[in-house]
C-alpha positions as CSV (number, residue, x, y, z in Angstrom):
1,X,-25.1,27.1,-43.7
2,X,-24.4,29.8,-41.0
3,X,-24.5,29.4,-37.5
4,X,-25.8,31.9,-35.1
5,X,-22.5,32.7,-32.5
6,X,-25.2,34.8,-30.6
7,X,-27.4,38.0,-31.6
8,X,-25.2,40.1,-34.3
9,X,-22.5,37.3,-35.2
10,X,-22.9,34.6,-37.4
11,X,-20.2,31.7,-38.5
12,X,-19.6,29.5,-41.1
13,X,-18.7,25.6,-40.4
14,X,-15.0,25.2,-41.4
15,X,-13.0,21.7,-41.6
16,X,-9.6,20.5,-40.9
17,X,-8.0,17.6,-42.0
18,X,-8.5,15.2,-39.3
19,X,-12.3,15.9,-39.8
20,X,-12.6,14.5,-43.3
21,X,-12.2,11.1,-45.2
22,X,-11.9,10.1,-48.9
23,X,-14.1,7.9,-50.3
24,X,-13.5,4.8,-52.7
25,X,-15.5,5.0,-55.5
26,X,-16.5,1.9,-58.5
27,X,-13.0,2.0,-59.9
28,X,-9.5,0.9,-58.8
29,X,-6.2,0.9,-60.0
30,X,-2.5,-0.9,-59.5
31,X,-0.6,2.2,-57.9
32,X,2.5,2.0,-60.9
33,X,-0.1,3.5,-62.9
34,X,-1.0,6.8,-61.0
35,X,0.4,10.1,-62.2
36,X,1.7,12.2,-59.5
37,X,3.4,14.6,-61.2
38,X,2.7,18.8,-61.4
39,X,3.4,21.8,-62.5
40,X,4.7,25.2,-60.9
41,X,6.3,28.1,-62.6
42,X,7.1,25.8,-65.9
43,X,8.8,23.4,-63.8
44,X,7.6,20.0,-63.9
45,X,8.2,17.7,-60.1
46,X,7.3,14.1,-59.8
47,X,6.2,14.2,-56.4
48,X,3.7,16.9,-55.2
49,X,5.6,17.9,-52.2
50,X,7.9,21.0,-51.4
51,X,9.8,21.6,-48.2
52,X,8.8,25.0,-46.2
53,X,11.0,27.5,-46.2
54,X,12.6,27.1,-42.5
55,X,15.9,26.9,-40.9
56,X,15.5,23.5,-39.5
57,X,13.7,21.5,-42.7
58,X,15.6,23.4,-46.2
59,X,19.3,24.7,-46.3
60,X,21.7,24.5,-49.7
61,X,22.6,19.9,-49.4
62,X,18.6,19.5,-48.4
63,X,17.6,21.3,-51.9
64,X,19.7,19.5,-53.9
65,X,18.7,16.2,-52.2
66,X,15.0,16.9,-52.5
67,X,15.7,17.7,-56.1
68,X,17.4,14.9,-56.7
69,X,14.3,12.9,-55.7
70,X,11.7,15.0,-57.4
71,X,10.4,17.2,-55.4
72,X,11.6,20.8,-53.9
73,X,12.7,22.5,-51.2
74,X,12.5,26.2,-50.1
75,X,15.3,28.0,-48.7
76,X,14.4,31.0,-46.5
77,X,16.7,33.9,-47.5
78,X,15.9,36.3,-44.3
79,X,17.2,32.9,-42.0
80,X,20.3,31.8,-41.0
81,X,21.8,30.5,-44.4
82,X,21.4,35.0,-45.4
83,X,23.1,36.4,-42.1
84,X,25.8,33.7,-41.1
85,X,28.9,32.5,-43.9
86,X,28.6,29.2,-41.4
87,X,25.9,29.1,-39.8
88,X,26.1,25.5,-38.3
89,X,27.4,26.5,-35.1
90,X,24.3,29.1,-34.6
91,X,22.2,25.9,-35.2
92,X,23.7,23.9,-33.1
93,X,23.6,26.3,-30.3
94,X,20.0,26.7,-31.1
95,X,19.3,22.8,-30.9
96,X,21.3,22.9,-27.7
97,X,19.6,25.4,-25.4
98,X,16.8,24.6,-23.2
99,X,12.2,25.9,-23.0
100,X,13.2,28.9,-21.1
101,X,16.5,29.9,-23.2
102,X,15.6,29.7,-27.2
103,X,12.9,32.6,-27.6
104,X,15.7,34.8,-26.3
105,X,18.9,33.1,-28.6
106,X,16.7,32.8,-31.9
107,X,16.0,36.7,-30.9
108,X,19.6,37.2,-30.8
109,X,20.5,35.1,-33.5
110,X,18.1,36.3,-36.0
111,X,19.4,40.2,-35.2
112,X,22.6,39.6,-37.1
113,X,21.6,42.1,-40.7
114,X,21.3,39.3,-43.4
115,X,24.0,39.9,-46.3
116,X,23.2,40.3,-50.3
117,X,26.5,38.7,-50.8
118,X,25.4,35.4,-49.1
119,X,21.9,35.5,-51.0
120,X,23.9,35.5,-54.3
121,X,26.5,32.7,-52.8
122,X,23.4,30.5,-51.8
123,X,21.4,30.3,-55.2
124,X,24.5,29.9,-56.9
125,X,25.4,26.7,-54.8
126,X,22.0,25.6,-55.5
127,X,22.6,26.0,-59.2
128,X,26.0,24.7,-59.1
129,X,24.6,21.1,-57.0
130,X,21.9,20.9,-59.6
131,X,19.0,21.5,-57.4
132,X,16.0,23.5,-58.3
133,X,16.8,27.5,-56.7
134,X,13.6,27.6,-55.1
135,X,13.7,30.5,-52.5
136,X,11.4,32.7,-49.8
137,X,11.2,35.8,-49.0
138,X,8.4,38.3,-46.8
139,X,6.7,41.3,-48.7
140,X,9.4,43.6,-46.9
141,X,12.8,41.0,-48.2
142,X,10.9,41.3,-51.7
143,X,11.1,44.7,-52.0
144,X,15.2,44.9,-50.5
145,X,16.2,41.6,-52.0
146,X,14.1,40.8,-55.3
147,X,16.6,42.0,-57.8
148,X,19.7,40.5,-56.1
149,X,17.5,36.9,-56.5
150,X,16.5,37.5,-60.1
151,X,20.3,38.3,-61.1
152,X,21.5,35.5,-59.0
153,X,19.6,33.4,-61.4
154,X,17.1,31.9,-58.7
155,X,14.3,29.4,-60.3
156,X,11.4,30.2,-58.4
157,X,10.3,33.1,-55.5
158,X,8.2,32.4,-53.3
159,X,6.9,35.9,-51.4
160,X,5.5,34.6,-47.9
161,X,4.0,36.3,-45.0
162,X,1.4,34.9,-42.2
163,X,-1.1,36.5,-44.2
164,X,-0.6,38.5,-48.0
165,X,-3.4,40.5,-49.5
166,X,-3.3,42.6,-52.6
167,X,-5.1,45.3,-50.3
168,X,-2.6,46.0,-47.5
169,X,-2.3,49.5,-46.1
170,X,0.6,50.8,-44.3
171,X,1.7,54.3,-42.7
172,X,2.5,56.7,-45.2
173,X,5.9,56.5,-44.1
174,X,6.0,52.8,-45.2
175,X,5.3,52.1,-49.3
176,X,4.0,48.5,-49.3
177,X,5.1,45.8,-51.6
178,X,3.1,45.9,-54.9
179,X,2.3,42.7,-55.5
180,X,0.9,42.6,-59.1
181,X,4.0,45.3,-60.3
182,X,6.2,42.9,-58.5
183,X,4.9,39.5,-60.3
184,X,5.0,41.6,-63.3
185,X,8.5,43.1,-63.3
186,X,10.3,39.6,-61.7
187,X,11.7,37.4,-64.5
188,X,11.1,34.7,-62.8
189,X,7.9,32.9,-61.2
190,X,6.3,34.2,-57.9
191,X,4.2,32.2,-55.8
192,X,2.2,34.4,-53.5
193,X,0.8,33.1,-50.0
194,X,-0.4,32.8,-47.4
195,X,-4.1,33.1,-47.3
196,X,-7.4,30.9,-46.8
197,X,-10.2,32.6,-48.4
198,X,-11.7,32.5,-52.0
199,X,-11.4,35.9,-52.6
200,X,-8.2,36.7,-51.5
201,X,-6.7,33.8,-53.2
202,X,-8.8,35.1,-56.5
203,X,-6.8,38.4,-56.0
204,X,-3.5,36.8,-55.9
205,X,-4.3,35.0,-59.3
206,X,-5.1,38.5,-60.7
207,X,-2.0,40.0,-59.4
208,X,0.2,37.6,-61.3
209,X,0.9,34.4,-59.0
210,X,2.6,31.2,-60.8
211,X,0.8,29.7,-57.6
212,X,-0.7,30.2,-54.4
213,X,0.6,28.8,-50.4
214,X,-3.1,28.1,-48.4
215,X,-3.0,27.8,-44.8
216,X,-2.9,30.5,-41.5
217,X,-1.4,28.7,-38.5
218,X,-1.8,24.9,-38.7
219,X,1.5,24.2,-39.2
220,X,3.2,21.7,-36.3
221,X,5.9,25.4,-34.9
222,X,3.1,28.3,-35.4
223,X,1.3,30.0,-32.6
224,X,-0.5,32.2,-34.7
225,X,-3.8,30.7,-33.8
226,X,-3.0,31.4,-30.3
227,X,-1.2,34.1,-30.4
228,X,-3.3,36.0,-32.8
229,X,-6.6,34.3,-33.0
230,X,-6.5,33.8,-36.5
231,X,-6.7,31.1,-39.3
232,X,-9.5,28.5,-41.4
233,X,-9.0,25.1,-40.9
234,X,-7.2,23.4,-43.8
235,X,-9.5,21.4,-45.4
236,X,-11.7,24.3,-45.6
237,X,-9.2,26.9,-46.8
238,X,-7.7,24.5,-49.2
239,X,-11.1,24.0,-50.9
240,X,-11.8,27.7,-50.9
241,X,-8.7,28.9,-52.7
242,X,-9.2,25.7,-55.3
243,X,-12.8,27.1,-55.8
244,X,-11.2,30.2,-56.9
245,X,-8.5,28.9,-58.6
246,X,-11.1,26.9,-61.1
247,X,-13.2,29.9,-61.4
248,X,-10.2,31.7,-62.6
249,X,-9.1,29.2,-64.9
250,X,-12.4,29.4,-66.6
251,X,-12.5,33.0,-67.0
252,X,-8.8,33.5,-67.9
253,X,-7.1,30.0,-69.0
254,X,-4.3,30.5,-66.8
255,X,-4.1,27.8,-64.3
256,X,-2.5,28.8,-60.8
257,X,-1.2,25.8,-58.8
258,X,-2.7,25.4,-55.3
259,X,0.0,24.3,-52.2
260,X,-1.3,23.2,-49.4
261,X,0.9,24.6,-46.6
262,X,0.6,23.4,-43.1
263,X,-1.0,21.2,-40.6
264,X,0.7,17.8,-42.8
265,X,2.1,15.0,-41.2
266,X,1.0,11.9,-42.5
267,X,0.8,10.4,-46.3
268,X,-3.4,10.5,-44.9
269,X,-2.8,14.3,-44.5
270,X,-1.2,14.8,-48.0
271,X,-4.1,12.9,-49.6
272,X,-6.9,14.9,-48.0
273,X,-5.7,18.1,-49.5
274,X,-5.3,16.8,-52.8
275,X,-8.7,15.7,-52.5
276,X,-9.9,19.1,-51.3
277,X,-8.5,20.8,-54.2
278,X,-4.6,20.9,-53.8
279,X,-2.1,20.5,-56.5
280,X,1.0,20.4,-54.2
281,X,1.7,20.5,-50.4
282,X,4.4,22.2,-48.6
283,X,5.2,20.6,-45.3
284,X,8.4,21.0,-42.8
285,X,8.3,19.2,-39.6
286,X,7.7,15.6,-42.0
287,X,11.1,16.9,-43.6
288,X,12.9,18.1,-40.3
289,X,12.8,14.4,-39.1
290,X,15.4,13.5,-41.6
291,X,19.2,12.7,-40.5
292,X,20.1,15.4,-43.4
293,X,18.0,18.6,-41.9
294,X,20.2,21.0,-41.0
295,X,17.7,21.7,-37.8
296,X,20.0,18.7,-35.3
297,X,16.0,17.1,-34.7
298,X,14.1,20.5,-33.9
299,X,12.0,22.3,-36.0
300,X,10.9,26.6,-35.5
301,X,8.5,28.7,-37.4
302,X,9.6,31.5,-39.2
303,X,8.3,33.9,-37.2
304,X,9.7,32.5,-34.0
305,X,12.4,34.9,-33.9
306,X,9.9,38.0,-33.8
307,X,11.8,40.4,-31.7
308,X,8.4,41.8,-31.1
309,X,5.5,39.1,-31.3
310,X,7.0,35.6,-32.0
311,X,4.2,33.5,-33.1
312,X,6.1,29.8,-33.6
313,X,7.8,27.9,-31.1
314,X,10.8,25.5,-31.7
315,X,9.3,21.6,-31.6
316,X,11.6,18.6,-30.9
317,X,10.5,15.9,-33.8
318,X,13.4,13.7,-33.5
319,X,15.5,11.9,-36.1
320,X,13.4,8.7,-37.8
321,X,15.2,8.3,-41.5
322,X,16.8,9.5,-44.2
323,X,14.9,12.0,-46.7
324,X,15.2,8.9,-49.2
325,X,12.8,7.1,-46.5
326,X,10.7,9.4,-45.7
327,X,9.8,10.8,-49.3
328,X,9.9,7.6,-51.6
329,X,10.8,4.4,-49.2
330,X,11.1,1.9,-48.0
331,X,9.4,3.0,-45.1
332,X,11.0,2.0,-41.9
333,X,7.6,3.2,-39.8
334,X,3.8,2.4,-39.7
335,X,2.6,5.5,-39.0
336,X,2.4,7.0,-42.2
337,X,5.0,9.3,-41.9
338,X,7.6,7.5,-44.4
339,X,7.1,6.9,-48.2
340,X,4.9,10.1,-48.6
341,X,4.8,9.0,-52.5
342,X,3.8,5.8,-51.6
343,X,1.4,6.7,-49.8
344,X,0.1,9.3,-52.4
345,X,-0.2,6.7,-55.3
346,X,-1.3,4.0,-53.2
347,X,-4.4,6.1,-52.1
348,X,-5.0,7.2,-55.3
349,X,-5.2,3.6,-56.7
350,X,-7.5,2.7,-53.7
351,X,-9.4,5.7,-54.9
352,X,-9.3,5.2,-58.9
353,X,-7.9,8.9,-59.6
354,X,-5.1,8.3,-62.4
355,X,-3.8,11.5,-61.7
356,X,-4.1,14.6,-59.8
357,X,-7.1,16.6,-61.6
358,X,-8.7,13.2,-60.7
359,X,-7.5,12.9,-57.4
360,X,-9.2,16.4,-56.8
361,X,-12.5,15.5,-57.8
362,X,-12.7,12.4,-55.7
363,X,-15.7,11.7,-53.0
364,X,-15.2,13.7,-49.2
365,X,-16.9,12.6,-46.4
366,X,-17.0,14.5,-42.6
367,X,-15.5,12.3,-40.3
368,X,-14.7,13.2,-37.1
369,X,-14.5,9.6,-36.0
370,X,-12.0,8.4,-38.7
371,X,-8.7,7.9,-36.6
372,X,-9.9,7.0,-33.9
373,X,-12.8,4.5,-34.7
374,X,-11.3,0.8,-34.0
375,X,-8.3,2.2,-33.1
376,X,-8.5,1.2,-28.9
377,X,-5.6,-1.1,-28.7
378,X,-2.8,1.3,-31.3
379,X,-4.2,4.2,-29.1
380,X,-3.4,2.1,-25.5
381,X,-0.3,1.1,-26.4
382,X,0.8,4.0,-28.8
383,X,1.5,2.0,-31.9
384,X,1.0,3.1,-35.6
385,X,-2.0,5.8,-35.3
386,X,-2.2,5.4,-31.8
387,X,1.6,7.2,-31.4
């Protein structure tokens, strides 16, 4: 139902995830027996979790770890693993300066022209370690860098931008990325995103995407909200896109995976957006809390380094475990940010899904009340939720 704004502007109510709860329904079931796995681009991940594309959560020794444990990660080939042969001193001068200093170095740092040669030399250390080649790249990389991925042998592309639309126009100096001749000509799967609205995310299906990335500025680094006013709160936007993603499925057969991307910190969070409609989540600052991110205990957005409009910031999360802990356990925290599996199957047990189509068609409640109700003495002494 719309809401009147004032005379000439009306709004529709949109949810995020801490507004929202999952309801139990008449079954039940021991957690060993929940399927978590999914699908994307033919390859098939145990755990529905892939790490964002960013400097600080995914470089080459994350990706094969994450693979290792059945999940993914996303290496950003317009970062610093493109423009710098080594770039761990650049990140560790970024994880040393101070609140006044980093817009200014990541500025500098990110002016360095990235290098073809180190695009081919990072998917084929992926490839030789084992580890899925999952990598990212905006519109504009796509249309310098998609062949050099596709004859580097690269698994999976995903093609990322604040916001992608099949309907973009540019200066007629400027010939803009065609998405659907793009999907079609790559030989390997393209994952378009981001966007946060039914139709757009019905478009992307029609231009070719093996899946779609669903979220505008929740993520823990971005500023887009504030910087550019823009953005649908997850829980919203994720069931959106999943409306369109079954509405194309019933008109073409082709199913187009749903992710999730932003605003996740907890196993809670994951859950909610499986609920709303998600097949997978991408998260990063969960991920840049591990001892093995190459990020030294910060985290940035990607476009932080704007040399024009940054719209992230760079976050200090701190170091609580290894990736081992914080994807499948033993958790070594109460808060819900360690054994993100565990969490995933337990919930779905309490719920009774057996796998994820289930899992997607469970009971939503609104909730604004839900972490906080009962919660007096975690919140007063900043314990479990409370922190």
């Amino acid at each position: 139902m719309d809401i009147s704004i004032g005379r000439g502007k009306t709004a529709r109510r949109a949810y995020g995830i801490d507004e929202i709860a999952l309801v139990p329904g008449v079954r039940t079931l021991d957690p060993s027996l929940v399927d978590t796995s999914w699908e994307i681009g033919g390859i098939k991940r145990e755990i529905p979790i892939i790490a964002s594309a960013m400097d600080g959560v995914v470089d080459v020794s994350m990706a094969g770890l994450l693979s290792k444990l059945g999940s993914m990660g996303v290496l950003n080939l317009e970062g610093l693993q493109t423009r710098y042969e080594n770039p761990e001193p650049v990140l560790n001068r970024i994880a040393s300066v101070g609140k006044e200093e980093f817009v200014g170095l990541m500025q500098e740092l990110y002016s360095e022209p990235i290098k073809p040669k180190l695009i081919e030399q990072r998917i084929k250390e992926m490839k030789e370690q084992g580890s899925i080649a999952a990598v990212s790249l905006t519109p504009a990389g796509a249309s310098n860098y998609g062949e050099v991925v596709a004859k580097a042998g690269a698994d999976l592309l995903f093609v990322q931008a604040t916001v992608v639309s099949t309907a973009h126009l540019s200066p007629e100096s400027v010939t803009p990325l065609d998405l659907a001749g793009f999907c079609r000509e790559m030989p390997i799967p393209v994952i378009l995103g981001n966007c946060v609205t039914y139709d757009v995310a019905m478009n992307l299906m029609k231009a070719g995407a093996a899946a779609i990335l669903v979220g505008i500025g929740p993520g823990a680094a971005c500023t887009s909200r504030g910087v550019l006013g823009v953005g649908v709160p997850q829980a919203t936007a994720t069931a959106d896109c999943a409306g369109a993603r079954e509405d194309y499925y019933a008109e073409t057969g082709r199913y187009v995976p749903v992710i999730a991307d932003g605003g996740i910190i907890t196993g809670g969070d994951i859950c909610k957006c499986l609920a709303c409609g998600a097949d997978a989540v991408m998260i990063g600052s969960p991920i840049a809390r591990a001892t093995e991110a190459p990020g030294g205990e910060y985290h940035w957005g990607m476009a932080t380094p704007s040399p024009v409009l940054p719209r992230g910031t760079r976050i200090k999360v701190g170091t609580t475990g290894t990736i081992e802990e914080i994807l499948v356990g033993p958790a070594k925290l109460d808060d819900g940010t360690h054994n993100l599996l565990g969490a995933i199957k337990t919930s779905m047990g309490t719920l009774g899904a057996k796998n994820l189509k289930e899992m997607q068609q469970v009971e939503v409640v609104i909730a604004p009340s839900l972490l906080t109700e009962g919660k007096v003495y975690q919140k007063a002494q900043q314990l479990g939720m409370g922190k």
